[in-house]
N, C-alpha and C positions, 0 to 999 in steps of 0.2 A: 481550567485550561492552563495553570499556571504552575501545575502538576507536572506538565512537560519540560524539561531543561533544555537549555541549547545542544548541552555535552551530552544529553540522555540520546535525544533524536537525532545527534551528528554519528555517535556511534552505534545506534541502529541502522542507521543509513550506510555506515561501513560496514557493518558487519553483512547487510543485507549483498552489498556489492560484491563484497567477496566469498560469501558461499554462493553467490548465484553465478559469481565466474570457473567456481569450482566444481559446481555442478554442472556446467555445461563443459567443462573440461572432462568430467568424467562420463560423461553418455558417448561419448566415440566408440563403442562396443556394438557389435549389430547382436549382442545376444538376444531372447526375446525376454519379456516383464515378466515378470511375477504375481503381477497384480490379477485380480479377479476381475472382468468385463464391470459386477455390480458396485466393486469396490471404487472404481475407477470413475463409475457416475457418480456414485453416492459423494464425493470428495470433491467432484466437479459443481452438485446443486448446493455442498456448504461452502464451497468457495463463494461461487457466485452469487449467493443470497448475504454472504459477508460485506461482500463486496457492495450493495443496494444498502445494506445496514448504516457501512461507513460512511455512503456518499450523503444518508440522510443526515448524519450526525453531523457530516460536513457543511451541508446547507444549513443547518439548526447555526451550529456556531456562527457561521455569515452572516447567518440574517440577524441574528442578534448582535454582532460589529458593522450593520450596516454595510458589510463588501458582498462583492458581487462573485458566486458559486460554478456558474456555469460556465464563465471560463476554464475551469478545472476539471469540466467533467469530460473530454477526450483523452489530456494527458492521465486522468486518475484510470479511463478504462484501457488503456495500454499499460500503464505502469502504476497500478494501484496504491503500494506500501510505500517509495522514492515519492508519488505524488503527495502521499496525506504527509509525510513529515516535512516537506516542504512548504502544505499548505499550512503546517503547526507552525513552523519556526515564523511565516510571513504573517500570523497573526499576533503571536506575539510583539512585532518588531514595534519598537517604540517611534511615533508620529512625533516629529520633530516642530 
């Protein structure tokens, strides 16, 4: 767990902010996709099973520091990648 830095996850967390503002800055175009109907599932069942993957990984770590997981599991299905680096940095944090 310890693999993670503050500086590593603080600048994914920015870098993640700012292409996701830049991406939504650039969909203003009503052109249509490019994408294939099957491609566009297939991209959707690996997200989504990514997504099951992480939150188990997320539970694992919890339960092995004794904190409690399911608080985090609405804000992580809205906001998946912002949620787990946060849930990184909060495990880290040193108990005074």
């Amino acid at each position: 767990m310890y693999v993670w830095s503050k500086q590593l996850v603080g600048g994914l967390l920015a870098a993640f902010i700012i292409l996701e503002g830049l991406f939504l800055f650039m969909t203003g175009g009503g052109s249509e996709s490019h994408l294939n109907i099957r491609t566009t599932q297939w991209i959707a069942v690996n997200y989504v099973l990514l997504v099951v993957w992480i939150f188990v990984w997320m539970y694992d770590q919890a339960r092995v520091r004794g904190k409690n997981v399911w608080v985090w599991l609405v804000p992580f299905l809205i906001f998946p990648l912002p949620v787990l680096g946060i849930f990184i940095l909060m495990l880290q944090r040193r108990i005074a």
